[in-house]
N, C-alpha and C positions, 0 to 999 in steps of 0.2 A: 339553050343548054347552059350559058353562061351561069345562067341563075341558080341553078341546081349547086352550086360549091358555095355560091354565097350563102343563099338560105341553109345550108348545112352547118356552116362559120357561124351563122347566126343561132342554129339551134345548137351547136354546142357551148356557144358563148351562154346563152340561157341556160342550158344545164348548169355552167358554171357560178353564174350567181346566184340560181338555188341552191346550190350549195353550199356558196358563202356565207348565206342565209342561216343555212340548217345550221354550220359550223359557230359561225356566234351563240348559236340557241345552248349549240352543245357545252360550250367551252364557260357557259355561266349555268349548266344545268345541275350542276352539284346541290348550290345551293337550293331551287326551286323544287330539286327531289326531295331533301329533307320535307321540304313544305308540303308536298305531294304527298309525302307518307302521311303525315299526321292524320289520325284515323278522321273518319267523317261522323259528323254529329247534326242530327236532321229530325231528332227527334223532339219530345216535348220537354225531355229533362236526359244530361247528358249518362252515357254510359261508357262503364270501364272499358280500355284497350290493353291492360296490362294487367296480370293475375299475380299471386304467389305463387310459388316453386310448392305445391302438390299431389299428391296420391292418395288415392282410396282404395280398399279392399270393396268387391262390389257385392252388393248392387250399388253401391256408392249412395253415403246420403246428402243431401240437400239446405240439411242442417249443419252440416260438419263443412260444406263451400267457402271458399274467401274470397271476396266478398262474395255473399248472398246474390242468386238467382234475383233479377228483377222481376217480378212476376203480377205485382199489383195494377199496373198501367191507368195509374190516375187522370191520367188523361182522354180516357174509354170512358162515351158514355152513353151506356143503353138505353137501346128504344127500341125492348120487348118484342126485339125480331125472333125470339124463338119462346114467344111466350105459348103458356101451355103444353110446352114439348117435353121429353123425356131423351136423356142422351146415355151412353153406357162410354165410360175412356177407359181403355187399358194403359197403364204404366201413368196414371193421372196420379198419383202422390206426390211429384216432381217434375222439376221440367217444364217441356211445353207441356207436359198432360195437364199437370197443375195448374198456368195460363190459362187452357184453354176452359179449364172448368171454370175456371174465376169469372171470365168473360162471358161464354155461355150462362151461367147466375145470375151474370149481370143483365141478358137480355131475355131471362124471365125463367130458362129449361131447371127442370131438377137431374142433377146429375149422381149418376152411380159410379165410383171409382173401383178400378181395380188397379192391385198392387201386389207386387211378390211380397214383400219381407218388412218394410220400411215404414212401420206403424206409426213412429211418430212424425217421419215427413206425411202420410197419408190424415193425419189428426189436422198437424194444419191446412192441409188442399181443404179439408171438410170445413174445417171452421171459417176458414175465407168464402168456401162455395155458401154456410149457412149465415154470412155476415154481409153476402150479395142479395140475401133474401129469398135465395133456395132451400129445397133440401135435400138432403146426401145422404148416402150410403157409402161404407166400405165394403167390400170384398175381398180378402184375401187369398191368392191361389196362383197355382202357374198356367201363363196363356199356352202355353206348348201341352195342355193336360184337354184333350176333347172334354171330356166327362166336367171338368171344372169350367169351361167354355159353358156348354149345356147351361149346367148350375147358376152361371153369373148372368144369363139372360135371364134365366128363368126368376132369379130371385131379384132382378130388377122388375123385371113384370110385375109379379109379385106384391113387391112393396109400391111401387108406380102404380100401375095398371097399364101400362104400356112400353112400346119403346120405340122413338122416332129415328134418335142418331146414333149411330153406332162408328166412334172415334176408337183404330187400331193403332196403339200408338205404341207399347212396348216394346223394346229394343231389346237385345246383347248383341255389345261390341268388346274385341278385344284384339288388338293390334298383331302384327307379324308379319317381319319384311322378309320370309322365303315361303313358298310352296312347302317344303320339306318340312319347316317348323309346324306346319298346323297338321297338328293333331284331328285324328276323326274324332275323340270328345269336343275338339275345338269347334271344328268344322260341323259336328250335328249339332249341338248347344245354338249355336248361330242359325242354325238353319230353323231346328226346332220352334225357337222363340220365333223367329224375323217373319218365316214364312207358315211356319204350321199353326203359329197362333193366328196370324192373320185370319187363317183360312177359313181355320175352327169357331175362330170368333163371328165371321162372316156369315158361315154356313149356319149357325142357332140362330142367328140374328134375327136374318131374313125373314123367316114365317112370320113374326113379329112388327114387321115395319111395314106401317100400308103408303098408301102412293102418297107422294109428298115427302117424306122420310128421307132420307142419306144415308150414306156409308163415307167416312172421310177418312184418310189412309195417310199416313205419318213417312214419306218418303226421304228423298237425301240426294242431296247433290253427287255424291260418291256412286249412285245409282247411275248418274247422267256420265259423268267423266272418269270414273272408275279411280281405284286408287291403291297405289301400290301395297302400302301397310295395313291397308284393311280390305283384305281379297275378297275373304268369304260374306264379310258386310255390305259391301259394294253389290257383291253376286246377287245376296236377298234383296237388296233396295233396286236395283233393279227388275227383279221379279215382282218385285212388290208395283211396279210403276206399270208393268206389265199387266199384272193380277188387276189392278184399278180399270184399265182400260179394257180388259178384258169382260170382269163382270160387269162393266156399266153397259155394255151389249147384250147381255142375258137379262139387266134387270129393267129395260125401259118397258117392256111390255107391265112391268107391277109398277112403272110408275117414283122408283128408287131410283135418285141419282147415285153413282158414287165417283167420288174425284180423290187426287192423292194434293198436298204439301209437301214441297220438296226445299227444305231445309238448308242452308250452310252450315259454316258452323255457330253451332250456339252454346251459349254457357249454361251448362245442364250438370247431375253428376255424372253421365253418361262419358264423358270424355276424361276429368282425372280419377276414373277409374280404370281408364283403358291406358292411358298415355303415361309415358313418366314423368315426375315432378318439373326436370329440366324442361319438357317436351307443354306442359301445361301452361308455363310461365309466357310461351307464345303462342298461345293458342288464340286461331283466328288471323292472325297478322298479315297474313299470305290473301287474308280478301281483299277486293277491290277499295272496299271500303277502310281498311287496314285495322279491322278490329274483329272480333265474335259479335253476334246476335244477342239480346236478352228475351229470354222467352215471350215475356210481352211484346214483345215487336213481331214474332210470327204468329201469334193466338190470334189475331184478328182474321188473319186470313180462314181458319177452320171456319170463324162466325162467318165468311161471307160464303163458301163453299156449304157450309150445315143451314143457314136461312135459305125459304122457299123463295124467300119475298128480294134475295141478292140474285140467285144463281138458279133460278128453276130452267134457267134454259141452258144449262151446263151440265154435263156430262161426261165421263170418259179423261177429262183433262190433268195434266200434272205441273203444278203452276210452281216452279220456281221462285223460294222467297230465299235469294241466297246475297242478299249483299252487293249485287252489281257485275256488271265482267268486264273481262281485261286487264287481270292482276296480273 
């Protein structure tokens, strides 16, 4: 029984210089935090962590950015994992759409873009997609319009003769820290675009895509941890990660994967269109990695989700390319 107070004495003495421990760590951790924050750079050529004080009226364009969208990724180098294919992107003028068509080009697909309004960000996606050694199309029209849904399949068929990948990538976002502020134009605008276009886009799709094919769905971290200023955004991208997992159960019997990309944040017009200037100049900061994405740094992932020859035994999944965790 004696021992019993000792060993006691003894684990609290241990406790004690654990903590002695932790306490030097903390009393010089000022410095090391600084160090800590500095954003991380891991890539082939560095990318910004610090933007300018920003706004766009939307759709926000991609020419109008500072700095520019990185989106060329010269350090991609295909090997015609989706050679002979045909892909259809929504919201591909910009953005990751724009990435992903570059990259897709680059492993052999011809792609079809769709775009609301933003003709001369859609002029360049095309000219990169036909200077990767594809060929493209425009479409102009709204994903939230079934009828133009229909159209945009159709007239990719059309021109192609087919359609293998069908990337839903179109967004509206637009911020609002109360329930009470959002308006139902607010609130259907968001829904419309997030989730009816999906749907719409999906549902033409399919009769079109034989086995082997995909459906690749443009998610959001906001979907997984939800977020206070973007309610109704958060709502769809969760549905949307839903809707993924959902029809990749309806469509294994044709042989159609479809998986979603679930995004952080990335430097797109998508965000200072939504955010105010003050609010853009830190955009991103709050990641693990203490900086935003460049679209080229998520496009790859769509190329390994849209090849047969990456991911045919994948289905149903929503893969996370958000920067890291435990910001």
């Amino acid at each position: 029984m004696a021992s019993k107070p000792k060993q006691a004495k003894e684990t609290a003495e241990e406790g004690r210089r654990v903590q002695a421990g932790v306490d030097v760590v903390d009393e010089t951790s000022s410095s090391k935090s600084e160090n800590a924050k500095a954003p991380m750079q891991a890539g082939v050529r560095e990318y910004p962590s610090e933007f300018p004080a920003q706004h766009q009226r939307k759709s926000g364009s991609e020419e109008l950015l500072e700095p520019k969208p990185m989106f060329e990724a010269p350090g991609y180098k295909g090997s015609q994992k989706l050679k002979n294919m045909v892909a259809l992107i929504t919201g591909g003028d910009s953005g990751i759409g724009r990435a992903v068509a570059v990259l897709f080009a680059r492993e052999g697909a011809d792609v079809a873009i769709c775009f609301l309004e933003e003709k001369d960000d859609a002029a360049v996606t095309k000219a990169a997609v036909e200077k990767g050694g594809a060929r493209c199309i425009l479409i102009q029209g709204d994903v939230s319009n079934s009828d133009f849904c229909k159209a945009a399949v159709e007239k990719t068929v059309a021109d192609f003769g087919k359609l293998d990948v069908l990337v839903n990538n179109a967004a509206f976002q637009e911020h609002t820290s109360d329930i009470m502020d959002l308006t139902d134009e607010h609130f259907d605008r968001t829904l419309k675009t997030n989730l009816y276009g999906y749907f719409y886009m999906a549902r033409a799709a399919i009769p079109h895509i034989k086995p082997g094919g995909s459906i690749v769905m443009t998610g959001s971290v906001t979907g997984i941890e939800g977020s206070k200023e973007l309610l109704d955004y958060s709502m769809t991208k969760g549905g949307i990660h839903a809707f993924t997992r959902s029809l990749s159960s309806q469509l294994i019997d044709k042989g159609i994967r479809v998986n979603a990309v679930v995004p952080g944040p990335v430097w797109t017009p998508l965000n200072p269109a939504d955010r105010p200037a003050e609010d853009v100049a830190k955009f991103g900061t709050t990641s693990a990695m203490h900086r935003a994405a460049q679209p080229e740094e998520i496009a790859p992932a769509f190329v390994f989700m849209a090849a047969p020859c990456c991911s045919s035994y994948i289905t149903g999944e929503i893969l996370p390319v958000i920067g890291g965790y435990g910001a």
